[in-house]
VEXBA-751711 format. One line per field, with one value per atom (N, C-alpha, C): residue in one letter; chain; x, y, z. Coordinates in steps of 0.001 Angstrom, whole numbers, plus 524288, in hexadecimal, padded with zeros to 5 digits. Example, Ala and Ser with C-alpha at 12.3 -4.5 7.8 and 13.67 -1.06 7.14 Angstrom:
% residues 2
tilum	(A, A, A, S, S, S)
sese	(A, A, A, A, A, A)
east	(83386, 8300C, 83390, 83232, 83566, 83264)
north	(7E9C6, 7EE6C, 7F31C, 7F736, 7FBDC, 8001E)
up	(81E78, 81E78, 81E78, 81BA8, 81BE4, 81EBE)
This chain:
% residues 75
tilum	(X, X, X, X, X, X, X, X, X, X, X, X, X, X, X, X, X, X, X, X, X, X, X, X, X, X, X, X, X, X, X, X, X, X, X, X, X, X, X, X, X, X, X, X, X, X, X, X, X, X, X, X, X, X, X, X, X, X, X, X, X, X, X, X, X, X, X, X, X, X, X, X, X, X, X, X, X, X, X, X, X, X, X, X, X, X, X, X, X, X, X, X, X, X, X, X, X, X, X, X, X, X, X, X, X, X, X, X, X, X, X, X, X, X, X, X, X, X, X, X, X, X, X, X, X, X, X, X, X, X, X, X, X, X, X, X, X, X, X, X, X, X, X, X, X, X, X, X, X, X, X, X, X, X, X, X, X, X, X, X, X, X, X, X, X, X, X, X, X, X, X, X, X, X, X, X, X, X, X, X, X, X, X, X, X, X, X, X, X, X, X, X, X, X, X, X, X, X, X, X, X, X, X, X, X, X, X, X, X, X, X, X, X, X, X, X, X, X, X, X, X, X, X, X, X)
sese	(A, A, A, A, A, A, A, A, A, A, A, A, A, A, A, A, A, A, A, A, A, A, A, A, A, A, A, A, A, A, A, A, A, A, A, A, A, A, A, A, A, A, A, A, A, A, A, A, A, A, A, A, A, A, A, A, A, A, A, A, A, A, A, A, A, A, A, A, A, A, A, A, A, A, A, A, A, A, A, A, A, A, A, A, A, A, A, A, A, A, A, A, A, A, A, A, A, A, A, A, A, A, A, A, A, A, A, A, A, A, A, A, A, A, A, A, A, A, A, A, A, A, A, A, A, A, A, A, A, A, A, A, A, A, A, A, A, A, A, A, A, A, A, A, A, A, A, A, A, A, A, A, A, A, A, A, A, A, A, A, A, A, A, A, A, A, A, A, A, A, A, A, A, A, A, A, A, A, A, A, A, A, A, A, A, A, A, A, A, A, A, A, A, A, A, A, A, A, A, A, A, A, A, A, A, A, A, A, A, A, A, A, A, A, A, A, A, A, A, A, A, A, A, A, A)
east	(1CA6E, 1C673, 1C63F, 1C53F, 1C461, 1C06D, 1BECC, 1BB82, 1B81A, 1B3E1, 1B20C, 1B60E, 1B664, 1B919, 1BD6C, 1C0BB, 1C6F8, 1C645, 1C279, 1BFC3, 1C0A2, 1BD43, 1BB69, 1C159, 1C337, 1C911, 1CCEE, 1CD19, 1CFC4, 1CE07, 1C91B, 1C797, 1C82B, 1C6EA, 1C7A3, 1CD63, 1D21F, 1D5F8, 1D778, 1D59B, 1D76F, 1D32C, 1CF12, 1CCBC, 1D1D7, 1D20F, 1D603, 1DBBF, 1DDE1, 1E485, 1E240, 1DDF5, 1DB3B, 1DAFA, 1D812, 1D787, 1DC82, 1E176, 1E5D7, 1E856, 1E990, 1EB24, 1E878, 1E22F, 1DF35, 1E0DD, 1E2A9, 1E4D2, 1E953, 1EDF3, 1F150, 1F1E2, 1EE20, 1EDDF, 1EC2B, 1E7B7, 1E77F, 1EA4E, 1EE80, 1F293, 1EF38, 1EC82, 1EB0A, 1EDBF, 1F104, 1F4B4, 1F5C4, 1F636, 1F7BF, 1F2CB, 1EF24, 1EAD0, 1EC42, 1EE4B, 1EF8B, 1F305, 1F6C2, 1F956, 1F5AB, 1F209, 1EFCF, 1EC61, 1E992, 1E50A, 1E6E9, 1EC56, 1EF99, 1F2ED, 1F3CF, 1F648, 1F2C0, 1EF0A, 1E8D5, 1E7BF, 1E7FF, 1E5EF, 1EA82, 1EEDF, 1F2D2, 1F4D3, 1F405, 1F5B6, 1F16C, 1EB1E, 1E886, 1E9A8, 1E99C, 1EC1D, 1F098, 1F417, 1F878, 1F6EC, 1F3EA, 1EFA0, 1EE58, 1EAA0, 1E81F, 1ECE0, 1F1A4, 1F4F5, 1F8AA, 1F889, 1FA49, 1F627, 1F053, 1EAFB, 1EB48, 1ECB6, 1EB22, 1F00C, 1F508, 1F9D4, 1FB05, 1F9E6, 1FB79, 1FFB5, 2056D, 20A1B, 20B07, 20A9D, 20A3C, 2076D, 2031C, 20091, 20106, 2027B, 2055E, 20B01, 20D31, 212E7, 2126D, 20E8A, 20DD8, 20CA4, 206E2, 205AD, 208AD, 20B05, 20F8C, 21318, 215DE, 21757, 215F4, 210A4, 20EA9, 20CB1, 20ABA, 209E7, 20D4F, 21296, 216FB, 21718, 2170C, 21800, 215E3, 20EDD, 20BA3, 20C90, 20DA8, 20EA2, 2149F, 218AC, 21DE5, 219BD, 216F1, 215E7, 21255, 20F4E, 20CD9, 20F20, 213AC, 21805, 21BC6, 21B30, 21C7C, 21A8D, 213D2, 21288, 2115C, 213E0, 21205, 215AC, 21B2D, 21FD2, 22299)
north	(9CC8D, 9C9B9, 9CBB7, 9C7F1, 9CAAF, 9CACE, 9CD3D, 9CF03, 9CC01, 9CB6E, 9C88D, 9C901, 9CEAC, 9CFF0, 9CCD9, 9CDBD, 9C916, 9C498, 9C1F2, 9BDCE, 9BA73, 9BE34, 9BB0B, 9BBB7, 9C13B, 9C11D, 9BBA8, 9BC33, 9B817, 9B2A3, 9B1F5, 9ABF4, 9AAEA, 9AF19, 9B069, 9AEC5, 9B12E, 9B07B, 9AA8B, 9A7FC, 9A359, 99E19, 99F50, 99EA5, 99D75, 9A24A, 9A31B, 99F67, 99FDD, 99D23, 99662, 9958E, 98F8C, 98F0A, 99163, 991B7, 9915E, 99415, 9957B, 98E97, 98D50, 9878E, 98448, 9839A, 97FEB, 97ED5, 98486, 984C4, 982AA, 98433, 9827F, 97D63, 97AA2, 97524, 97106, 97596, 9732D, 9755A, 9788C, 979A4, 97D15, 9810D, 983B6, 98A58, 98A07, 98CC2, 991CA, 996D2, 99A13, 99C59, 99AEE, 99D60, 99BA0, 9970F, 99692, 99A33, 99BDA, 9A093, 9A59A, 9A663, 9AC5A, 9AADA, 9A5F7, 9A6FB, 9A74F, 9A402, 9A421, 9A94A, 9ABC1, 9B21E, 9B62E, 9B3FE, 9B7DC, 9B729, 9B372, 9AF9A, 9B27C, 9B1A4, 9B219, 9B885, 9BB42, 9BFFC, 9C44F, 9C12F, 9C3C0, 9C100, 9BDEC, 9BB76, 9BF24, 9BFCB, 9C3F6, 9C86B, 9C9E8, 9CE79, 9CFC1, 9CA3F, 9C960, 9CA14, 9C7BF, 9C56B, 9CB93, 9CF2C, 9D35A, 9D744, 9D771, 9DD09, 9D996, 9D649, 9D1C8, 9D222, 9D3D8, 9D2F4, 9CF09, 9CAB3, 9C57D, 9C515, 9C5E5, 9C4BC, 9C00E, 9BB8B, 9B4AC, 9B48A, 9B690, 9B736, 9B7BF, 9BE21, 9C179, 9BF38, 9BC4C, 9BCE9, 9B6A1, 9B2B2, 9ADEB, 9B0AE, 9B45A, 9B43E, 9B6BD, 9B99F, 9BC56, 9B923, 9B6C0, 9B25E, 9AECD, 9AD01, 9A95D, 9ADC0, 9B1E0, 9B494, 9B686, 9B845, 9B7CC, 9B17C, 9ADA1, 9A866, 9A87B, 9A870, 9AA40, 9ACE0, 9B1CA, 9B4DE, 9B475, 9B141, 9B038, 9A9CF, 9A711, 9A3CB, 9A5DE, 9AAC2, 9ACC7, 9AF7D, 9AFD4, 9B411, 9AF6A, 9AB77, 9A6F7, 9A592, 9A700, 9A434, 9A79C, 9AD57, 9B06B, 9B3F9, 9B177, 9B37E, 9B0D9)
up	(A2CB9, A29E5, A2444, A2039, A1B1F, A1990, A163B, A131D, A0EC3, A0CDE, A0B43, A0520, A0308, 9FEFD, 9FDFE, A03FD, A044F, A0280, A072B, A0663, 9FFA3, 9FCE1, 9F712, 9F5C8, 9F47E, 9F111, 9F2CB, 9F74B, 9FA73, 9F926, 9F873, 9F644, 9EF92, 9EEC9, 9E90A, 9E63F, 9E8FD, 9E6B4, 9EA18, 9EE59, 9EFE3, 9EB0D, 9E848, 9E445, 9DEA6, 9DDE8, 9DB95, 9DA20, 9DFAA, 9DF81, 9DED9, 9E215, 9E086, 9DC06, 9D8E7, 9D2CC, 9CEFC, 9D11F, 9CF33, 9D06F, 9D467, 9D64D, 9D35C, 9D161, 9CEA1, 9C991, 9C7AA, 9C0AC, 9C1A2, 9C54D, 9C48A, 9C587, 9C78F, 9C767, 9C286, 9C051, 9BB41, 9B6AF, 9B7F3, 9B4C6, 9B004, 9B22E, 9AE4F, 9AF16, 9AAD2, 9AAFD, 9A56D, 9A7DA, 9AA7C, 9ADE7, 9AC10, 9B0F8, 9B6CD, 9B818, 9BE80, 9C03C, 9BDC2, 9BF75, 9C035, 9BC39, 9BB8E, 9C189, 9C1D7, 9C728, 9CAE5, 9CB8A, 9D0F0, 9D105, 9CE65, 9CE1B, 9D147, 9CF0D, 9D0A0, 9D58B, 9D89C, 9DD06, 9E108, 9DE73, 9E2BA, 9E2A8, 9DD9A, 9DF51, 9E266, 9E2BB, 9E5CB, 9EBB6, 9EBA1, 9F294, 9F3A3, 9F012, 9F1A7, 9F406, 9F10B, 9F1F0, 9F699, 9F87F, 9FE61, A020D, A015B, A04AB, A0710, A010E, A0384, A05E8, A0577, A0559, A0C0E, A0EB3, A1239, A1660, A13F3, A16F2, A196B, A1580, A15BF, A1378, A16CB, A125E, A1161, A1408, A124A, A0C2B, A0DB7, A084A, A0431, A0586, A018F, 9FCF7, A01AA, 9FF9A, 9FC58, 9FDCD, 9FB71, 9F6FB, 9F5B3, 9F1A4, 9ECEB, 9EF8E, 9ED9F, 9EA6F, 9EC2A, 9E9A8, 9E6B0, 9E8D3, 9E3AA, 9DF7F, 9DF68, 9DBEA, 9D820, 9DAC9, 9D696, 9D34F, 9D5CA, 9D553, 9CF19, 9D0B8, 9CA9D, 9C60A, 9C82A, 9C3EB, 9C0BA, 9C3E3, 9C03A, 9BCBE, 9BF08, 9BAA2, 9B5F3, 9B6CD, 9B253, 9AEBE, 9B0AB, 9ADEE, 9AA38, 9AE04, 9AB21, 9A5E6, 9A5A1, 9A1B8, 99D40, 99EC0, 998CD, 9978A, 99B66, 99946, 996FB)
């Protein structure tokens, strides 16, 4: 069972990757990268403190995914 603490972080960053998907829908850009970076490298977070490797290894990936497009935009 989790914790009320889990709980919020956990809604918090699913808050978050929603927020990140909304910009990138309205194409407001480079912030959809920075919220979805944020969103997904704390789910990474969860996915490994949780020993969720499905988790883990998705976010893992999309989190690299992010950060080569932010690297994109200020290299």
């Amino acid at each position: 069972m989790t914790s009320l603490k889990d709980s919020i972080i956990e809604w918090t960053l699913t808050v978050m990757l929603i927020a990140g998907v909304a910009l990138t829908s309205f194409n407001v850009y480079p912030l959809n990268l920075w919220v979805s970076l944020a969103g997904n490298f704390g789910w990474l977070y969860l996915g490994w403190i949780w020993r969720k490797w499905s988790l883990f290894v998705v976010q893992l990936i999309i989190t690299a995914i992010y950060m080569l497009g932010i690297s994109k935009v200020y290299l």
